[in-house]
ZAMARGU-4260 file (C-alpha; in steps of 0.2 Angstrom, whole numbers, plus 5000, padded with zeros to 4 digits):
<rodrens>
0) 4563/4775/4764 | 4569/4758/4765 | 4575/4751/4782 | 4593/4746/4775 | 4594/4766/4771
5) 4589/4773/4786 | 4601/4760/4796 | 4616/4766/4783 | 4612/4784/4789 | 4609/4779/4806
10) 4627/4774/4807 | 4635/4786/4795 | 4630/4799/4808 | 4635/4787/4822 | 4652/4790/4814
15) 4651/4805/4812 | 4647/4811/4828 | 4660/4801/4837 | 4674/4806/4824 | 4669/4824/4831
20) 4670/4820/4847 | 4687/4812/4845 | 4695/4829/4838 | 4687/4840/4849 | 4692/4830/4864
25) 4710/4829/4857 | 4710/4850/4856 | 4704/4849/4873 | 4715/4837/4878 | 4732/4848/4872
30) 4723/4863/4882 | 4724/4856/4897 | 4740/4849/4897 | 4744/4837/4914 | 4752/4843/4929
35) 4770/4837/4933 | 4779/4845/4946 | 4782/4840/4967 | 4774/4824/4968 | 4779/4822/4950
40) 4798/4826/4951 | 4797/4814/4970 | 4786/4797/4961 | 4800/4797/4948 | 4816/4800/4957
45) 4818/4815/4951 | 4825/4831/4960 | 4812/4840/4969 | 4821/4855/4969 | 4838/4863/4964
50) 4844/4860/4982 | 4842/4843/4977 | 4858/4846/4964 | 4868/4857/4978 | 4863/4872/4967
55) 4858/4890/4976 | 4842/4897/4970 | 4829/4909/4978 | 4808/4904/4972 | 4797/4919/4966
60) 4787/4925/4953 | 4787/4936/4937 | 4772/4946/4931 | 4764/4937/4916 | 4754/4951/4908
65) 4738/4938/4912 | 4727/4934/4927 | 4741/4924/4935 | 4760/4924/4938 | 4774/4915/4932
70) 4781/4903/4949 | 4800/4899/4946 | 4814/4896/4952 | 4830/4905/4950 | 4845/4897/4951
75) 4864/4905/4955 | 4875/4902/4939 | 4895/4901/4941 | 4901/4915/4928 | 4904/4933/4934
80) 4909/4942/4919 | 4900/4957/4915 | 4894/4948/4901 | 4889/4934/4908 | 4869/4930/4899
85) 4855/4926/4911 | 4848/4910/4903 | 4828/4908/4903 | 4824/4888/4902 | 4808/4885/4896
90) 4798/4867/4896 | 4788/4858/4883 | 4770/4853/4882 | 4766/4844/4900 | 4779/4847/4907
95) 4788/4860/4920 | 4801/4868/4928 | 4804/4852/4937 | 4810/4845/4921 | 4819/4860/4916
100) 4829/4856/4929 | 4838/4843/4921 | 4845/4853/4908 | 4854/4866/4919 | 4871/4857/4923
105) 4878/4861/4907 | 4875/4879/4910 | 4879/4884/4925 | 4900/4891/4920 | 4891/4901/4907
110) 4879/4910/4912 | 4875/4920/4928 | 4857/4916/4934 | 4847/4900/4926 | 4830/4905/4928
115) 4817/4892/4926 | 4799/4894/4923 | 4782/4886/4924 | 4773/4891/4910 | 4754/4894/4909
120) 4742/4878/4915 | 4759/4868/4918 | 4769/4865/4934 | 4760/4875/4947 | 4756/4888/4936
125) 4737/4892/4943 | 4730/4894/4925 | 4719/4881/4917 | 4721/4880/4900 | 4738/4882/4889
130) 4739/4894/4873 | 4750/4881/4865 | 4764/4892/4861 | 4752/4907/4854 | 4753/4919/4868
135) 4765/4915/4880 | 4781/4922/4873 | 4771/4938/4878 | 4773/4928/4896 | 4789/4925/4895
140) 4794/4943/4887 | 4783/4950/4905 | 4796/4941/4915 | 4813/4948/4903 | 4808/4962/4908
145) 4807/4961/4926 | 4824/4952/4924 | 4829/4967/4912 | 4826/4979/4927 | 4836/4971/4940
150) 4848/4967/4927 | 4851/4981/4914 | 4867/4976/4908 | 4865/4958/4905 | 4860/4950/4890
155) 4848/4934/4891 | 4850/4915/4884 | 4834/4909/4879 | 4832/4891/4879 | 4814/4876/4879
160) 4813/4860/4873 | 4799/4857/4859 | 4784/4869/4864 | 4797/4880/4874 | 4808/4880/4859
165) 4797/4887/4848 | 4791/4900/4861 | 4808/4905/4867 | 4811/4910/4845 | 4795/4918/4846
170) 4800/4927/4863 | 4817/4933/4856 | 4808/4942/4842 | 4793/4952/4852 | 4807/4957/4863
175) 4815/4965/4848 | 4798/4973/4844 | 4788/4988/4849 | 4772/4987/4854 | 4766/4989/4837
180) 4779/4977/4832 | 4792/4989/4825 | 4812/4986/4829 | 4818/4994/4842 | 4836/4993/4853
185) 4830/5002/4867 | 4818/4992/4877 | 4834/4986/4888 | 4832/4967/4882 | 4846/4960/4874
190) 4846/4943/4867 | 4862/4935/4866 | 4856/4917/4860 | 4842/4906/4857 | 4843/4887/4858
195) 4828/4875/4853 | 4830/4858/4859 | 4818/4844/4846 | 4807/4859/4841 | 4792/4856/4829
200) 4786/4867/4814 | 4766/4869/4820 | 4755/4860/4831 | 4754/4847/4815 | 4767/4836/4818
205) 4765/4832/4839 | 4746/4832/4841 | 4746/4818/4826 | 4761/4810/4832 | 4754/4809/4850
210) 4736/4801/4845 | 4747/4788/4835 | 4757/4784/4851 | 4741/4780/4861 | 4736/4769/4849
215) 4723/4782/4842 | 4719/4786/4822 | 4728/4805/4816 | 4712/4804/4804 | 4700/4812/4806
220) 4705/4816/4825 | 4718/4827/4820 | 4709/4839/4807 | 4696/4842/4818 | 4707/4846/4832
225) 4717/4859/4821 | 4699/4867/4816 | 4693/4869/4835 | 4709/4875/4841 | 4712/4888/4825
230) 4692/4893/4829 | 4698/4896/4849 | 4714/4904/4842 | 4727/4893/4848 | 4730/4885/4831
235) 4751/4892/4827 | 4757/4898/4813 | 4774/4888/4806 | 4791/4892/4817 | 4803/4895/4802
240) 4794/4911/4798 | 4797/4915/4816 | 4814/4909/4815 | 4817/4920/4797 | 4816/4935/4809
245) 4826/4931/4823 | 4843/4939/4823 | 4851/4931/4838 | 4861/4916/4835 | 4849/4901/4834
250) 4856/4884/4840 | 4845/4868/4835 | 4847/4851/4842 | 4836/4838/4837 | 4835/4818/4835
255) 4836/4810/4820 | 4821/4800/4825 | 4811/4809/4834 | 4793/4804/4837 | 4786/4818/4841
260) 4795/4833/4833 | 4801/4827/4816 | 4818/4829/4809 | 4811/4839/4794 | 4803/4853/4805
265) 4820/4855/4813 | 4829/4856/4797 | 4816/4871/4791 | 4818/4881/4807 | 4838/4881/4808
270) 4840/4885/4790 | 4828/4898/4792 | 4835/4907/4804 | 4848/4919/4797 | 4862/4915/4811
275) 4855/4895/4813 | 4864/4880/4817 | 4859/4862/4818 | 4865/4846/4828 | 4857/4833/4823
280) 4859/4817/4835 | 4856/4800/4836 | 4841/4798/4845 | 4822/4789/4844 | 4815/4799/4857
285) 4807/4816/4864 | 4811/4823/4881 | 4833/4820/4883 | 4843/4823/4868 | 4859/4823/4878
290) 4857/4803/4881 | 4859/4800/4860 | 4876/4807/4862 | 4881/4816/4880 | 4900/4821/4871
295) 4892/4827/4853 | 4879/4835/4864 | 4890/4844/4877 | 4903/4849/4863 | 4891/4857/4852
300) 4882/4867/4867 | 4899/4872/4872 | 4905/4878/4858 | 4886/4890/4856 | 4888/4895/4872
305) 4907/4900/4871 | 4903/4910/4856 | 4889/4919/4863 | 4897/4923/4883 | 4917/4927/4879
310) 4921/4938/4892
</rodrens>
């Protein structure tokens, strides 16, 4: 064989090898997310724990159905009403209960207990490697019913922020399901609301945005990350579908130029959803929506949470 062909195929496998590399390293990479919590919340000014905000809460955990709890916080909320909802925050991809906590204020009137978690591999979850929104909402269903048990009477809010928001949709349907997925009212869990802040449709539309943010190619990384983490099984399935078969109320809110969750997903999920709504604001990044528009943002969580908590 001629030199200049063996060099060609030389480097073709070069290529080939690193372009494999690339996307398993990117599946491995949204596995193991990165840890943000104490030293975290205390190298960025933020607070390192509701006392922080004058708020009353208790730290424990919640039984996770898998090798290691859930830590959380749970935080005293103002209503007293008998149907007051206990609201479940849960976090997105890297991130923890220490950022949930910045989304409380604006429900503390409404609801009776705010209760933030850590998700698996995040916060100081003890687990290594994150799901990705495939089986934690059998996590979070774990701890409802903990909470259920105390609590028989009260109805839950559901709310997360991009991976949380979809596994908060997904949570409020397998609470509403059997063990062999048939509906059932009696298993003491009663959803009163779901809200999805910047939620994406799959797995396709951050780890593609995210490689593009660090300046990396979506092709070919991307494909092959999607093929090693559908082989591991951590590869989800679209969230309208999810969000077809929910039937609490579903509030969206999204940016209109989000980076990482596109406008489009959130479009699908809300008008998917048989009781959706969508606030769309004006907004070019990922983690705060409420800084697009804190009085389009307060009045339209306002008005959910007032439909969902009259006494």
């Amino acid at each position: 064989m001629p030199q200049p062909w063996g060099l060609l195929i030389l480097f073709t496998l070069v290529i080939a090898m690193l372009c494999l590399w690339g996307g398993v390293m990117t599946a491995l990479q949204a596995l193991r997310p990165p840890r943000k919590y104490f030293a975290w919340a205390l190298a960025t000014g933020r607070p390192k724990d509701p006392s922080d905000l004058g708020l009353q809460f208790d730290e424990c955990e919640f039984s996770s159905g898998q090798h290691h709890p859930l830590p959380a916080w749970r935080i005293k909320g103002n209503a007293t009403h008998s149907n007051a909802p206990i609201l479940v925050m849960l976090h997105g991809w890297g991130r923890s209960r220490w950022d949930s906590l910045t989304r409380v204020e604006p429900f503390r009137n409404a609801c009776s207990e705010i209760v933030l978690i850590d998700l698996p591999a995040h916060g100081e979850h003890l687990g290594s490697w994150s799901a990705l929104g495939v089986h934690e909402p059998a996590c979070v269903v774990q701890a409802l019913h903990e909470l259920a048990h105390q609590f028989p009477n009260r109805p839950f809010l559901l709310a997360g922020h991009s991976m949380g928001a979809g596994i908060a949709i997904r949570a409020a349907n397998l609470a509403a399901t059997d063990f062999q997925g048939n509906p059932t009212e009696n298993k003491g869990i009663s959803i009163a609301g779901v809200i999805a802040f910047a939620p994406y449709s799959t797995l396709r539309s951050p780890i593609p945005a995210r490689l593009v943010l660090q300046n990396l190619p979506a092709w070919p990384f991307a494909p092959i990350a999607f093929l090693t983490l559908r082989i591991l099984g951590r590869m989800d399935g679209p969230l309208e579908i999810n969000a077809r078969e929910l039937r609490a109320p579903l509030l969206v809110m999204a940016g209109d130029h989000d980076p990482i969750s596109p406008l489009a997903d959130a479009q699908k999920i809300s008008s998917a959803a048989p009781r959706g709504t969508l606030i769309v604001l004006p907004y070019q990044r990922h983690d705060d929506l409420r800084l697009g528009d804190a009085q389009q943002f307060d009045r339209a969580l306002a008005n959910f949470l007032n439909s969902i908590t009259e006494p």
